[in-house]
N, C-alpha and C positions, 0 to 999 in steps of 0.2 A: 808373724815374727819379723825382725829386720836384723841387719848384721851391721855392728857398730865397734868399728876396731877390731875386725877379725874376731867378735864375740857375737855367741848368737843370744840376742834379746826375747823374752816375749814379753809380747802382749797383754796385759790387762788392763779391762777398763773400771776400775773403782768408783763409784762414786765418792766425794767429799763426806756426803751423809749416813753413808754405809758405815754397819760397824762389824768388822772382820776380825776373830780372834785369829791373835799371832801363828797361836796350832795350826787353825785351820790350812786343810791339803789344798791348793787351788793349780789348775793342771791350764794349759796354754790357751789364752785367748779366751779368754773368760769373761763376761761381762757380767756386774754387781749393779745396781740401781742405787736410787735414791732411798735413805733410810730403811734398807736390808738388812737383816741381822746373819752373820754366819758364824757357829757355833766352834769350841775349841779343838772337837773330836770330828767335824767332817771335812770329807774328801768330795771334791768339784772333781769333776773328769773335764779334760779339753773341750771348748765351744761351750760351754754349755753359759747360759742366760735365765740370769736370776732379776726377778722385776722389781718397782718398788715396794717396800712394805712388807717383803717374804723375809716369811725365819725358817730358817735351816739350823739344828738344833743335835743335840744329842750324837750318837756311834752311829752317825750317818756316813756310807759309802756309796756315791752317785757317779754313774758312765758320763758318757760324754754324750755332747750335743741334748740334754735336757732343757727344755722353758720352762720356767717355771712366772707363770703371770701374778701381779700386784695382789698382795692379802695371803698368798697362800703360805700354811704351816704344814711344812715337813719334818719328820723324826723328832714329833712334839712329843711328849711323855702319854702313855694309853691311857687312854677314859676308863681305868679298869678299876675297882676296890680293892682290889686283890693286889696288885700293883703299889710295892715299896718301895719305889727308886732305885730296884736293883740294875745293874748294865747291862743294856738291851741293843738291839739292834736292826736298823732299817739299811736293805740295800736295794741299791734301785740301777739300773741297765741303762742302755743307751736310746736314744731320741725319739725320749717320752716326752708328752707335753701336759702339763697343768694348769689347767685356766685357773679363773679368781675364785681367791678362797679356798682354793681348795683345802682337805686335811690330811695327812698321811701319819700313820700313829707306829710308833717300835714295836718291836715284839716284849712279850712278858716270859715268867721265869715257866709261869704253866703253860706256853704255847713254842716251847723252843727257845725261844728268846729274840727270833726273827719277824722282822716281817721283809716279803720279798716280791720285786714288780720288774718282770723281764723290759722289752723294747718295745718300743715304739707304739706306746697305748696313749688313748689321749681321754686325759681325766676332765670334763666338762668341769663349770663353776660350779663350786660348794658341794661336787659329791667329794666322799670321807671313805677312805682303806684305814680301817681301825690295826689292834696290834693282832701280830703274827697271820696278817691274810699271806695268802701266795696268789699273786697275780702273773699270768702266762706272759704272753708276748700278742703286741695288734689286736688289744682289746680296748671297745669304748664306752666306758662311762657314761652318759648324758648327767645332764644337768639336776642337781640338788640328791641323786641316790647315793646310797649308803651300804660300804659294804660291812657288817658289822664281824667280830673281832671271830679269828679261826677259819677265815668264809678260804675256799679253793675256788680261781677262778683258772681254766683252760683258756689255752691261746685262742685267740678273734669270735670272743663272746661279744655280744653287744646286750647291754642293758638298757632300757629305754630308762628315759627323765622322772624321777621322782619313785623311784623303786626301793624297796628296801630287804635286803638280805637276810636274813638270822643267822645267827651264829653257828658255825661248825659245817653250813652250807659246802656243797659241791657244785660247780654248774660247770659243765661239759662243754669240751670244743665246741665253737662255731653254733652255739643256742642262741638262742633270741628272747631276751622279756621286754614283752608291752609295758610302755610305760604305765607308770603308779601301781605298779602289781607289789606284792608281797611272797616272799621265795619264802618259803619253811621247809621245804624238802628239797632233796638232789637235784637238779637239772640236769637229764641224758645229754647226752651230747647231738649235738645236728637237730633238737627240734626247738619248735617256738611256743613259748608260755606267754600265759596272759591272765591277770584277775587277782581279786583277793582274796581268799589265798588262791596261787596262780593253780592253774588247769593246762594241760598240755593243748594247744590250738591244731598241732601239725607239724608237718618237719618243714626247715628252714630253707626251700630251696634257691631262695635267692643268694641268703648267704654261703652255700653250695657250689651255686654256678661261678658267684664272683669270686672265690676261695681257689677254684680253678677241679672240682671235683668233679674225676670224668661221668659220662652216661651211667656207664656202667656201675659203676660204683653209687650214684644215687638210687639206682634199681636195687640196687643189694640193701640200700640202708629204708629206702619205701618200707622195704620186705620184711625188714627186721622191727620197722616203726610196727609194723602190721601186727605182725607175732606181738610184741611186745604189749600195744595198747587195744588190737582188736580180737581176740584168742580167746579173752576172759580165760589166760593164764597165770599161774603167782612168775611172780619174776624169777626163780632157781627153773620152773617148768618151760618158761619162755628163751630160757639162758640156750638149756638143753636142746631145744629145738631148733634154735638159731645153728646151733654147733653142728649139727645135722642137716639143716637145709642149706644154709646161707653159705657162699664161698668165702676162704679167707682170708679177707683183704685188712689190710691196715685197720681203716678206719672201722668194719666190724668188730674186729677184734680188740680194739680199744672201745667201741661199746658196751662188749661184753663184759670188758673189764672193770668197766665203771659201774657196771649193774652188780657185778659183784664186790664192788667194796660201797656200796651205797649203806651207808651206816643210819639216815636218819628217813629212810624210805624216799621214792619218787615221786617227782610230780605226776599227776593222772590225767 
């Protein structure tokens, strides 16, 4: 901003080739590219940078400090059949970033009507958040995967390059998929999958340590991976056990929780 006449100014940077409907919300210091489209019904939060060629579109509400890089389509209309142009809506957090191409799709009337991407997650080129996903916070994408429409993704999941989701998917804090794998059931939280259809590999301890997750509590989650995938128990039998043996920390007890609302069964 600058002060011109005891008025305070901001900043924006337009481009000439940009096309900005008059509606649109644009918040401080905002930079627009060359031939960008920004739609009548979205909201720019402050800092945030839109590259050439991106449409911003539709009951889009965006935080601040987003990039969004050349080609990408956000709060585009969902790839859905079902979907009649009724008012939807995508909201997206603060200092996310979007490579090229990316897609990011609203919600529908059968999914809530939302779709929703907390901070600071960074979407690789041409992977796609279809309508109504819920995406955490400090998750990463790689390059060309798909999350497809319904998918719950937990904060600092990593998905490796060329994966694809199915619908109605859960995958659990701080999980790991090998690239090109194929997700058809829940992802626990804290371990690493890999394959088509994905298999559980182990738990993620890397993403563990760098997460900042003490000793002790990766001992408690070993323990509960143990129970869980080596017991040759149903998972309501393994739940139980856990409840009984394992101390109860945070992060078990959001395990447990996820084993109990796992609606389309887990990875094994």
């Amino acid at each position: 901003m600058k002060v011109v006449e005891n008025k305070v100014v901001t900043l924006r940077e337009i481009h000439e080739t940009a096309i900005v409907h008059p509606g649109a919300k644009l918040g401080k210091n905002v930079v627009i590219g060359p031939y960008a489209i920004i739609g009548e019904n979205v909201e720019l939060g402050d800092g945030c940078v839109v590259g050439p060629h991106v449409v911003i579109d539709g009951w889009t509400k965006i935080g601040c400090n987003n990039k969004f890089y050349h080609g990408a389509s956000i709060g585009v209309e969902p790839q859905d059949l079902k979907f009649k142009g009724e008012k939807s809506f995508l909201f997206i957090g603060d200092g996310n970033v979007f490579r090229e191409n990316v897609t990011v799709s609203r919600g529908t009337e059968g999914g809530g009507g939302e779709t929703r991407i907390g901070n600071n997650n960074l979407f690789m080129a041409y992977s796609h958040v279809a309508h109504d996903c819920q995406v955490g916070n400090n998750v990463v994408i790689a390059n060309c995967s798909a999350l497809a429409g319904h998918v719950v993704v937990e904060d600092r999941v990593v998905i490796g390059g060329l994966t694809g989701v199915h619908q109605f998917t859960k995958i659990g804090k701080m999980a790991m998929m090998g690239a090109c794998s194929k997700i058809v059931k829940d992802v626990p939280p804290f371990v690493i999958v890999d394959g088509n259809p994905a298999r559980v590999a182990g738990i993620n301890v890397v993403g563990l340590r760098r997460n900042g997750v003490p000793p002790e509590v990766r001992e408690e989650i070993k323990r509960a991976y143990r129970i869980l995938y080596r017991s040759n128990l149903t998972i309501e039998q393994a739940i139980e056990k856990m409840e009984h043996e394992l101390q109860g920390t945070e992060e078990i007890d959001h395990f447990i929780r996820f084993l109990r609302s796992a609606e389309r069964g887990i990875c094994r």
